[in-house]
C-alpha positions as CSV (number, residue, x, y, z in Angstrom):
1,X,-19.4,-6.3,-64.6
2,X,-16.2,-4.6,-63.5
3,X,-18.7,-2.3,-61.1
4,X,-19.9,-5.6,-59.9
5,X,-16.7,-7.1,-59.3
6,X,-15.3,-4.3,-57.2
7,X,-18.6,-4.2,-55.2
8,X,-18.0,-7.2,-54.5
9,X,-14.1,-7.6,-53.7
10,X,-14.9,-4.2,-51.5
11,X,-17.8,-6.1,-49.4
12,X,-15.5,-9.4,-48.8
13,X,-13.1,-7.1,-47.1
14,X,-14.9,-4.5,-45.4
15,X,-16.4,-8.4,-43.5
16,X,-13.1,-9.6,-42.8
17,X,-11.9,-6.3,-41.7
18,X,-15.1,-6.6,-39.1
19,X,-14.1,-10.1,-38.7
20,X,-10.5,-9.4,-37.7
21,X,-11.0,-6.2,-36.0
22,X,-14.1,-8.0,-33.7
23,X,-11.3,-10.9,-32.5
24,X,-8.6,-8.1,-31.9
25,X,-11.0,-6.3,-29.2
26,X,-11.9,-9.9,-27.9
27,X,-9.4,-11.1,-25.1
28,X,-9.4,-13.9,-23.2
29,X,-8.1,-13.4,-20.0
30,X,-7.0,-16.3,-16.9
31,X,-6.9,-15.7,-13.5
32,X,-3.8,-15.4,-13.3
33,X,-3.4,-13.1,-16.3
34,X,-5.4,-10.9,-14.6
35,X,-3.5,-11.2,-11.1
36,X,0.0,-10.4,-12.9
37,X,-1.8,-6.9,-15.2
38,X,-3.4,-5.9,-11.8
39,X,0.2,-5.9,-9.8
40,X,1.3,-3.8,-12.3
41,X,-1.4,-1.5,-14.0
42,X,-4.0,-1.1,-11.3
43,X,-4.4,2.0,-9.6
44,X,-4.2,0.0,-5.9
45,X,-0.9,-1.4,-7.0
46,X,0.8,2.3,-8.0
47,X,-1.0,3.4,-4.4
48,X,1.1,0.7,-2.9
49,X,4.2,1.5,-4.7
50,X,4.2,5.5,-3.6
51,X,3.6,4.7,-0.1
52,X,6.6,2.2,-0.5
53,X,8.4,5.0,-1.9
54,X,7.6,7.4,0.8
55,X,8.8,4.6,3.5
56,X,11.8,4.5,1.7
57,X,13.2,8.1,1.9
58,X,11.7,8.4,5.3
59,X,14.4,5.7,5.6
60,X,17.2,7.4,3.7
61,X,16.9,10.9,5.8
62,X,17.3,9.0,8.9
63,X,20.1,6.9,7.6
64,X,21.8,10.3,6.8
65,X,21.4,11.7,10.4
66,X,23.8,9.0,11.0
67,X,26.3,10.2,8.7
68,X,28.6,12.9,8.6
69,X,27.0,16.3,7.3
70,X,29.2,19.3,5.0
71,X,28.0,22.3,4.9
72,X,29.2,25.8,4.0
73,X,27.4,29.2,4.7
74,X,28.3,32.6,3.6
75,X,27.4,36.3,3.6
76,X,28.8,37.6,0.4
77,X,28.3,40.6,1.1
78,X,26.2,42.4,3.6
79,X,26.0,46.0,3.8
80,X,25.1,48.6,6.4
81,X,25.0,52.5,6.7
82,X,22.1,52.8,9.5
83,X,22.6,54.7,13.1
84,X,23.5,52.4,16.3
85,X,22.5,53.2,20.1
86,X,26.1,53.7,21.5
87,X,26.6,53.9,25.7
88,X,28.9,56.1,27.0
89,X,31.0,55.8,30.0
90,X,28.5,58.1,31.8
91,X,25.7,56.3,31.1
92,X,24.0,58.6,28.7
93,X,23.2,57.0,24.9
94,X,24.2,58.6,21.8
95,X,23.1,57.5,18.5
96,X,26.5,56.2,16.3
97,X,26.6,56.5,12.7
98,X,28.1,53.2,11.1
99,X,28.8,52.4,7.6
100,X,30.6,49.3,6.8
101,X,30.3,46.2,4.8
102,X,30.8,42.7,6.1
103,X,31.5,39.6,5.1
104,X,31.4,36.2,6.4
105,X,32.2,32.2,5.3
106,X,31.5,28.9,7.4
107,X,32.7,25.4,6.7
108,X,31.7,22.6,8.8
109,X,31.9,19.2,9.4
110,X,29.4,17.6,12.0
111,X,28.6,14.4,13.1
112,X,26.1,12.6,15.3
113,X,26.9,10.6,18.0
114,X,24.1,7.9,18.3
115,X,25.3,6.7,21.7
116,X,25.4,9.8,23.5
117,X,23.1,12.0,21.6
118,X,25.4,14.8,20.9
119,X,26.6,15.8,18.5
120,X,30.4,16.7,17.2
121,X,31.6,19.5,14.9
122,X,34.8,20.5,13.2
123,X,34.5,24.2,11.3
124,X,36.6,26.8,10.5
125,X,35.5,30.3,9.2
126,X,36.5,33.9,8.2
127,X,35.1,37.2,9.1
128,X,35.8,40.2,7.0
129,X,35.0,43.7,7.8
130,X,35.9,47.0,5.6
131,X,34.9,50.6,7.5
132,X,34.0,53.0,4.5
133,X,33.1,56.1,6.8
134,X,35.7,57.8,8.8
135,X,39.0,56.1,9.1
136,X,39.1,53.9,6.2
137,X,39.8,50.5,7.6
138,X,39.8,46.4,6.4
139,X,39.5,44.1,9.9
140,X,40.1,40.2,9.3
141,X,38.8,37.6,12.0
142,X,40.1,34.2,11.3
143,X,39.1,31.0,13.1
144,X,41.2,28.2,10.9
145,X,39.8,25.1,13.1
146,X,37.5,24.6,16.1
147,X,35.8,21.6,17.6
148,X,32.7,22.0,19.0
149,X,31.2,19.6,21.1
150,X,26.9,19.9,22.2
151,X,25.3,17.1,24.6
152,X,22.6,16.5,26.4
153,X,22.8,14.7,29.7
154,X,19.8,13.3,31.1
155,X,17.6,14.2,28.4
156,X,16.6,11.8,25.9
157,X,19.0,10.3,23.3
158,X,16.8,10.6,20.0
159,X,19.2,9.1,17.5
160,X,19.9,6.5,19.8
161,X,15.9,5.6,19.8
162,X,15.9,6.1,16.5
163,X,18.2,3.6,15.7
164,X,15.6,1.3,17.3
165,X,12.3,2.3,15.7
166,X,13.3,3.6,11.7
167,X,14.9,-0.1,10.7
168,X,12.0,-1.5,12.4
169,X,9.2,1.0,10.1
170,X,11.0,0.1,7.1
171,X,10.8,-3.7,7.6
172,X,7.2,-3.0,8.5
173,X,6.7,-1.1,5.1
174,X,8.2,-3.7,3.2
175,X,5.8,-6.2,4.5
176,X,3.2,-3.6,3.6
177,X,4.0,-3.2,0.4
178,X,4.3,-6.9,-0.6
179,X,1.0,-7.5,1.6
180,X,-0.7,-4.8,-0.5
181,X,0.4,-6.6,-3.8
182,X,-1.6,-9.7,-2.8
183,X,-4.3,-7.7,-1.7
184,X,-4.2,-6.7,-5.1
185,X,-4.2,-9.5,-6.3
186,X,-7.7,-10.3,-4.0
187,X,-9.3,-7.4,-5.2
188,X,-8.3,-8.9,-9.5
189,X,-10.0,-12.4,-8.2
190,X,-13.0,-10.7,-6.9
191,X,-13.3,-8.5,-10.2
192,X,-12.4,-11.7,-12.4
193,X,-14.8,-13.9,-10.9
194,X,-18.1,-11.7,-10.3
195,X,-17.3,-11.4,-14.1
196,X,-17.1,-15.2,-14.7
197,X,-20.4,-15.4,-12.6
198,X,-21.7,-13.3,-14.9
199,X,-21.3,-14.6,-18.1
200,X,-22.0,-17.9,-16.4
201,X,-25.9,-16.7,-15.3
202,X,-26.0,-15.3,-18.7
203,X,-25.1,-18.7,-20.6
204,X,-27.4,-20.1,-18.3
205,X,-30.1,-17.7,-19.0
206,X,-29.7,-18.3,-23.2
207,X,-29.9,-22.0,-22.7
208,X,-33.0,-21.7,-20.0
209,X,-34.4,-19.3,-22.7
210,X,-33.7,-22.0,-26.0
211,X,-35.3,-24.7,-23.4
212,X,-38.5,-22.7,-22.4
213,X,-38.9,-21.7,-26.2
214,X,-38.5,-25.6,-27.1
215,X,-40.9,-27.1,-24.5
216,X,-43.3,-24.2,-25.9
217,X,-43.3,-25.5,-28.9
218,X,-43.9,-28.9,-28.1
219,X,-46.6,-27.7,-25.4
220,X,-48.6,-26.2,-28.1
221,X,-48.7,-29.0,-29.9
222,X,-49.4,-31.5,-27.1
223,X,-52.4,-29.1,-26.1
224,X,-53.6,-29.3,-29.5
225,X,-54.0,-33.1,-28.9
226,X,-55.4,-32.5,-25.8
227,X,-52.9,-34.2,-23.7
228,X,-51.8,-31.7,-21.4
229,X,-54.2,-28.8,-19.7
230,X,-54.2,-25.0,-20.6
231,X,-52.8,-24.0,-16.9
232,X,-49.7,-26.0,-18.1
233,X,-49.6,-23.8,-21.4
234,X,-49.5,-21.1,-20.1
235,X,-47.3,-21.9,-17.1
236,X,-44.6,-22.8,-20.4
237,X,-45.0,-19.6,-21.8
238,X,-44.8,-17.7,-18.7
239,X,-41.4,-19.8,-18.7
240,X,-40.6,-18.4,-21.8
241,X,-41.1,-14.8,-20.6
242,X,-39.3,-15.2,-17.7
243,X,-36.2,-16.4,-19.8
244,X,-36.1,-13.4,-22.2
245,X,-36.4,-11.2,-19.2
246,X,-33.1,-13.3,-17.4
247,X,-31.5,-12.5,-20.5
248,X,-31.6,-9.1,-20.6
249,X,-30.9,-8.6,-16.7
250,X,-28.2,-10.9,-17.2
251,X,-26.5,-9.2,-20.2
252,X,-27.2,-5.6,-17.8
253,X,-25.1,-7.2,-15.3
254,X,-22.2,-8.8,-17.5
255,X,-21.6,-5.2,-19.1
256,X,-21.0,-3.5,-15.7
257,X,-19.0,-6.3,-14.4
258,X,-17.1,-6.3,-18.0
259,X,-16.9,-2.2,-17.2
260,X,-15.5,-2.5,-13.4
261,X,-12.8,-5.7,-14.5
262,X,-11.7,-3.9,-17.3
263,X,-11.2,-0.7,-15.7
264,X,-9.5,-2.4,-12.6
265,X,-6.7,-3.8,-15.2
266,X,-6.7,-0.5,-17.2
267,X,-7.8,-2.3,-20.4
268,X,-9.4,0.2,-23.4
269,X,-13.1,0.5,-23.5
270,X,-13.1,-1.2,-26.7
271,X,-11.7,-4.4,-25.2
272,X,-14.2,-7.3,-24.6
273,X,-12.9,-9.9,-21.8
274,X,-13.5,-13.5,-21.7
275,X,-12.5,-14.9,-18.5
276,X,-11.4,-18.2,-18.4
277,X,-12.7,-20.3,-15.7
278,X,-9.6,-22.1,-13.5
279,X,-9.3,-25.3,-14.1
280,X,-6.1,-26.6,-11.6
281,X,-6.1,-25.8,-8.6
282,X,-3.0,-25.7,-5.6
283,X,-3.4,-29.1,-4.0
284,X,-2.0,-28.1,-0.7
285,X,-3.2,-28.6,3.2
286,X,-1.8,-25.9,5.4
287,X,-1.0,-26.5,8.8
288,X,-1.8,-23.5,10.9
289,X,1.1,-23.7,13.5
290,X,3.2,-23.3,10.3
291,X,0.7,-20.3,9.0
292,X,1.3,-18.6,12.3
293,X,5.1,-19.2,12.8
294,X,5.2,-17.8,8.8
295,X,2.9,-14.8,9.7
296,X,4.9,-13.7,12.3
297,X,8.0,-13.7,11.1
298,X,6.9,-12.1,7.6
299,X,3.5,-10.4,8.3
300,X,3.9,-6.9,8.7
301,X,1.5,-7.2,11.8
302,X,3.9,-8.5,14.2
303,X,6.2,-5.4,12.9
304,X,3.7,-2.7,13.3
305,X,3.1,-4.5,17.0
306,X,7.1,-4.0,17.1
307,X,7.1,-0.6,16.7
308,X,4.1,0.5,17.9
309,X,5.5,-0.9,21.7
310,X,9.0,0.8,21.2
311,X,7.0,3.9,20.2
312,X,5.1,3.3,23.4
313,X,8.6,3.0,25.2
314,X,10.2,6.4,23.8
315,X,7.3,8.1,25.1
316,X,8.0,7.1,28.3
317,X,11.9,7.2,28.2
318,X,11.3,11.3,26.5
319,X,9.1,11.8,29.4
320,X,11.1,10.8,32.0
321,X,13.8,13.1,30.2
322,X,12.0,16.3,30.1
323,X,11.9,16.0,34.1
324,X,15.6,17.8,34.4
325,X,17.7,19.4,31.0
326,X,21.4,19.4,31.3
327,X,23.7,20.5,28.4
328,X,27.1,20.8,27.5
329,X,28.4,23.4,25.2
330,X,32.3,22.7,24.7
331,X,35.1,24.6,21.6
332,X,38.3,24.5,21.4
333,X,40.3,25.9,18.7
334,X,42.4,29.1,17.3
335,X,41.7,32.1,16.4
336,X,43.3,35.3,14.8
337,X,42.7,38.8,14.1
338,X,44.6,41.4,12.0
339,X,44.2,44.2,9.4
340,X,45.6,42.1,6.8
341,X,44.3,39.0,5.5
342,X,47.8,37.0,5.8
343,X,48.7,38.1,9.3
344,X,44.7,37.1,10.6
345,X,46.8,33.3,10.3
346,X,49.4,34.1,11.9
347,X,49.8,34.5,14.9
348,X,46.8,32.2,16.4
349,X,45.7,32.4,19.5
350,X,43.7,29.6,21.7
351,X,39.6,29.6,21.2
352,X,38.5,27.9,23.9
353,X,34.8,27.9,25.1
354,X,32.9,25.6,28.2
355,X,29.5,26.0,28.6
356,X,27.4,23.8,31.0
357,X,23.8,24.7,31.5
358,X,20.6,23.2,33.1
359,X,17.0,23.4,33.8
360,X,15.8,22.1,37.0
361,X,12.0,23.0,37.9
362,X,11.8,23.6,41.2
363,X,8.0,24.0,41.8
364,X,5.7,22.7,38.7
365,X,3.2,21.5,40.5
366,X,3.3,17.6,39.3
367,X,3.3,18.7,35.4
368,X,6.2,16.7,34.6
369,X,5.9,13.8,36.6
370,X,2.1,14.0,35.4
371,X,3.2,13.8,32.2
372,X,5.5,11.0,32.9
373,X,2.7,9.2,34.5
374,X,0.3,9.5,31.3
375,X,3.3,8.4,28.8
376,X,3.3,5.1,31.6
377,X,-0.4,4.8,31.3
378,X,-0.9,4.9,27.7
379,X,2.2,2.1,27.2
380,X,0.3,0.2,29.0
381,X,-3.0,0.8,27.1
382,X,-0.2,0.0,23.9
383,X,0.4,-3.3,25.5
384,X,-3.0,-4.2,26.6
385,X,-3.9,-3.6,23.0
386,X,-1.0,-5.7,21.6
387,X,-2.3,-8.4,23.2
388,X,-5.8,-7.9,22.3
389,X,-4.9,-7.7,18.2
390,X,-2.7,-10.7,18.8
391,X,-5.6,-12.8,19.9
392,X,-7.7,-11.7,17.2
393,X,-5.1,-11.8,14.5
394,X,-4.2,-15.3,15.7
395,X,-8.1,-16.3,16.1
396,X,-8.7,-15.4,12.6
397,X,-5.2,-16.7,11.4
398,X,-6.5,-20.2,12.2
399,X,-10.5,-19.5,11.0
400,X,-8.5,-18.9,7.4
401,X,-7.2,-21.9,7.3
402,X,-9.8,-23.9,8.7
403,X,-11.9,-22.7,6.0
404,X,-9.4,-23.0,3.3
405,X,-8.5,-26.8,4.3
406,X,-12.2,-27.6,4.3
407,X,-13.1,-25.6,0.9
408,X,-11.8,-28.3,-1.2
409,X,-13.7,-30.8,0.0
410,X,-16.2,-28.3,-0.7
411,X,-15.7,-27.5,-3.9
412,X,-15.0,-31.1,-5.2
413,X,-18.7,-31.5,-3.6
414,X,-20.1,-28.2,-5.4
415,X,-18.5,-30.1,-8.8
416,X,-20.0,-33.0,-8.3
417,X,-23.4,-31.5,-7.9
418,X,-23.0,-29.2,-10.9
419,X,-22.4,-32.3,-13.2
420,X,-25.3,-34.4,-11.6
421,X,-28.3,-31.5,-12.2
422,X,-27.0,-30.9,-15.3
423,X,-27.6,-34.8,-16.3
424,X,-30.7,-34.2,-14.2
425,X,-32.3,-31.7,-16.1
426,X,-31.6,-33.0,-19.5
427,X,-33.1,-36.5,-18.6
428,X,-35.9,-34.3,-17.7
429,X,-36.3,-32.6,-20.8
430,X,-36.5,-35.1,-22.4
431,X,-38.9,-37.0,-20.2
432,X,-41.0,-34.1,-20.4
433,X,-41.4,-34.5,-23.9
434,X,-42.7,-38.2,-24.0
435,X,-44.9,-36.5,-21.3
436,X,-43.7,-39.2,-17.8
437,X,-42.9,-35.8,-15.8
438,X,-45.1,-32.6,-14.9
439,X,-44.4,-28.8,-15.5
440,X,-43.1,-28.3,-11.8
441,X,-40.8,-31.1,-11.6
442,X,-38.8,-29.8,-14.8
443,X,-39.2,-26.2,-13.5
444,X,-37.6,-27.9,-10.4
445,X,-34.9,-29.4,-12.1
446,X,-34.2,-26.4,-13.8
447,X,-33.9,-24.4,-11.2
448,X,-31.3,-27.5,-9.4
449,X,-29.5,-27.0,-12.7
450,X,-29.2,-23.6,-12.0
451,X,-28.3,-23.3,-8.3
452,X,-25.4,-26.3,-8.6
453,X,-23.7,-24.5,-11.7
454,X,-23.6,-20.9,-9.8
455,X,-22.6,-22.7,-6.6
456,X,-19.8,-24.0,-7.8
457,X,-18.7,-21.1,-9.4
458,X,-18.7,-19.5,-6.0
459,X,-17.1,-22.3,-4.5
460,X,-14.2,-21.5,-6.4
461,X,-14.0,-17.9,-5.9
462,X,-14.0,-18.8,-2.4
463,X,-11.6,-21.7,-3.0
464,X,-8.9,-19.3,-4.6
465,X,-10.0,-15.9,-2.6
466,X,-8.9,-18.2,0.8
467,X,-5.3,-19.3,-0.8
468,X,-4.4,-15.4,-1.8
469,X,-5.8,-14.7,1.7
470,X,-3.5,-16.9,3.6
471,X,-0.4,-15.6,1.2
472,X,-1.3,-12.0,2.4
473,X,-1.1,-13.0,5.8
474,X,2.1,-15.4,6.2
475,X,3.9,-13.4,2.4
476,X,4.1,-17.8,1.6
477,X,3.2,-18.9,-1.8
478,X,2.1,-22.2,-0.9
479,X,1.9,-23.4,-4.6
480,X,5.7,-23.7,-5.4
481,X,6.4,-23.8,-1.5
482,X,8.9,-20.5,-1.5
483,X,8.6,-17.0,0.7
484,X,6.8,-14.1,-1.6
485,X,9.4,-11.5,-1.6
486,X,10.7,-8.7,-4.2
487,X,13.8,-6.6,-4.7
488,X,12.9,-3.5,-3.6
489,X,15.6,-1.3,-4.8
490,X,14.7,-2.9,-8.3
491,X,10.8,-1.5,-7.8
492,X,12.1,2.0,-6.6
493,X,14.2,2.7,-9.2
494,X,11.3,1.5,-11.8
C-alpha cells in the first residue's frame, strides 16, 4: 500500500513537473516584443552599435587635432664609443675615436591653427653631454623656451576642411545608426511574421485535415446508400491524403521558421514561440511632402550626399594646392650653453630661426594641372550622381507612401474576405452533408477559405513592414507623432 502510494504521489509530480516545465519553454511573443529583444539582442543590432562606436572615436581624434597637444620626449641615456670620419683642414679624412654618453629631454606644447593650417609650438629642452675618453668633460645645452611657428601657404588647409567634413560624418553616422535600429526592427517583422504565416498554414492544414477526415466519413456512408458515385469517394479520400501530407510540410516549415526567429532574437533552443498576431494597428495617413521634408532633414541620405560633395570639393581645393608648396619655418627663443648645469641658464642668449622654402615645378609636363583637371571632372561626376540618387530616393520616397496609404484599405479588404470564406466554407460543409452541393464546389470553397486567411496575413505583414519602412527613411514614429532619436553617449558608454 505504502509502495503504491509513493508510486503514485511520484507519478502526479513527475506530470506536473512536465506540465510546468512544457509552459516555461512556451513563450508567447508580440510584434512588438520581438521588435524591442531584436534592438537589443540581435546580432544586426550589436553590428550597428560597433560601427556607431567606430564613428564616434573617428570623431574624438579629430576633435583632439583641434586641441592643444603635451608631449615630452627623452633619451635617458644614450651611449656611444664607435669611430667618426673626421675632415681635416687639408682635406684628408681621419677616422676619430669618440666615447661619450648623451642625454636629451623635450617638452612641448603645440597647437593647431584651423584657419591657417599651421601649426604653433611652445617647447623647451635640455641637452646633456659627458666625454669619458680623453679630457674628461660634462657639456650642458639649455633651450628654456622657444616658439616655433610651421605654415603652409598656398597648400591646402586640412584642418580647416576638416572642420567641414568630420561634424558632417558624425551626423551622418548617427542617422545611420538609428536607421539601422529600424532596419532591425524590419528584419524582427519579417522573421515574426513568416513565423505567424506559418503556424497560420499549419492550423489551417489540421482543420482542412479534421474536415477531409469528417466528410470521409460521411462519404462512406452516403456511398453505402448509393447516393453519391465512387469517383467522389475517392476524390474525399484523396482529400484526406492531401491533408496529412499539408500537415507534415506545414509543421517542416513552422520548425525552421521557429529556428531562424528564435535565433534572430537569441532565444535558447529549448524555447517554443507563439507569435501573437497584431491586432491594432497605427491609424495614420502620411503626407509625402511631410515624409520628404522629414527625410531630409533626419535621413542619413541627404548627410552622406552632404559629405560625399564637400569630399568632392577637397579634392579639388588639395589639387589645386599641390600646384605650388610654400612653407614657413619660424623660432624664436633662448638658448644657453655651459659646463655646468646652473650656468647653461644663465646667461641666455637669443635662438632665433626663419626658414621660408618652396616648391615651384617648372616643367611637369601638365601633371599637376592634369591632376587638377581630373579632381574637377570627377566632382562633377559626384554632382551628377547626387542628383541622380536624389531623384530615385525621392521617387521611391513617395512609391512608400503611396503604398502605405493605400494598404489599409487593403487590408480592411483582405479582413473582410477572410471572415466571408470562412462563413463560406462552413455553410458549405454542412451543405455537403445534406448532399445540395458537389465535391468540387466544397474543394473550391476550401481552397477560398484558404487563400483569404493567408492573404490577409500577408496584408499585414505588408501593412506593418510599410510603416517601419517609412520610420527608417524620415527617423518619424508616426504612431505617437514624435522624431525617433536616442542618446548616444548613453549607448556608447553601455
Amino acid at each position: 500500500m505504502n509502495k503504491l502510494v509513493i508510486h503514485t504521489i511520484a507519478s502526479i509530480c513527475l506530470v506536473l513537473a512536465s506540465a510546468f516545465g512544457a509552459s516555461a519553454d512556451t513563450l508567447s511573443i508580440t510584434l512588438d516584443d520581438a521588435i524591442i529583444r531584436a534592438r537589443s539582442h540581435s546580432v544586426d543590432a550589436a553590428v550597428a552599435l560597433n560601427e556607431l562606436r567606430t564613428a564616434y572615436w573617428e570623431y574624438r581624434t579629430y576633435r583632439a587635432d583641434l586641441l592643444p597637444e603635451v608631449s615630452f620626449s627623452a633619451t635617458l641615456p644614450a651611449y656611444y664609443k664607435k669611430y667618426n670620419t673626421y675632415q681635416a683642414d687639408n682635406g684628408t679624412y681621419n677616422f676619430v675615436r669618440n666615447n661619450y654618453l648623451q642625454m636629451n629631454g623635450e617638452l612641448s606644447v603645440s597647437q593647431n591653427i584651423w584657419f591657417t593650417g599651421g601649426r604653433l609650438s611652445l617647447n623647451t629642452s635640455l641637452d646633456f653631454i659627458r666625454q669619458l675618453d680623453g679630457d674628461y668633460y660634462n657639456r650642458f645645452m639649455s633651450i628654456p623656451v622657444a616658439l616655433t611657428l610651421e605654415q603652409p601657404i598656398f597648400g591646402i588647409n586640412n584642418i580647416k576642411w576638416n572642420r567641414r567634413i568630420e561634424p558632417v560624418r558624425y551626423s551622418e553616422a548617427k542617422a545611420r545608426f538609428l536607421s539601422a535600429s529600424e532596419d532591425v526592427a524590419l528584419s524582427a517583422i519579417q522573421h515574426f511574421f513568416n513565423l505567424l504565416m506559418a503556424r497560420e498554414n499549419l492550423n489551417i492544414a489540421r482543420q482542412n485535415y479534421d474536415n477531409a477526415t469528417k466528410l470521409y466519413s460521411v462519404a462512406k456512408a452516403k456511398r453505402e446508400m448509393g447516393k453519391i458515385s465512387e469517383n467522389d469517394l475517392l476524390q474525399m479520400e484523396i482529400n484526406v491524403l492531401d491533408a496529412k501530407s499539408d500537415i507534415t510540410n506545414c509543421e517542416s516549415t513552422l520548425k525552421s521558421n521557429m529556428f531562424a526567429l528564435r535565433s534572430f532574437l537569441a532565444y535558447d533552443d529549448n524555447v517554443e514561440l507563439q507569435p501573437v498576431e497584431p491586432s491594432l494597428i497605427p491609424q495614420t495617413d502620411i503626407v509625402y511632402s511631410d515624409a520628404l521634408d522629414r527625410a531630409l532633414s533626419n535621413n542619413k541620405f541627404a548627410k552622406n550626399l552632404r559629405r560625399r560633395q564637400l569630399e568632392a570639393d577637397y579634392n579639388v581645393a588639395k589639387a589645386k594646392g599641390n600646384l605650388r608648396q610654400i612653407s614657413l619655418f619660424a623660432q624664436i627663443g633662448f638658448t644657453g650653453a655651459s659646463n655646468e648645469f646652473n650656468h647653461a641658464y644663465n646667461p641666455l642668449k637669443d635662438n632665433q630661426v626663419v626658414e621660408i622654402g618652396f616648391k615651384i615645378p617648372l616643367i611637369d609636363w601638365g601633371k599637376r594641372r592634369g591632376a587638377v583637371k581630373v579632381a574637377e571632372s570627377n566632382r562633377q561626376v559626384v554632382e551628377n550622381r547626387l542628383r541622380q540618387e536624389t531623384q530615385d530616393f525621392n521617387q521611391n520616397l513617395f512609391i512608400l507612401v503611396e503604398r502605405f496609404n493605400n494598404q489599409k484599405m487593403q487590408l480592411g479588404i483582405a479582413n473582410s474576405a477572410d471572415q466571408i470564406a470562412r462563413q463560406r466554407y462552413d455553410t458549405n460543409v454542412q451543405t455537403y452533408m445534406i448532399g445540395k452541393i458537389s465535391t468540387l464546389d466544397l474543394n473550391d470553397s476550401q481552397v477560398r477559405k484558404d487563400e483569404s486567411r493567408q492573404k490577409y496575413i500577408n496584408e499585414l505583414f505588408q501593412y506593418w513592414y510599410y510603416f517601419y519602412q517609412l520610420r527608417s527613411l524620415t527617423l518619424w514614429d508616426y504612431a505617437s507623432g514624435t522624431g525617433i532619436d536616442a542618446d548616444i553617449d548613453r549607448i556608447l558608454k553601455q
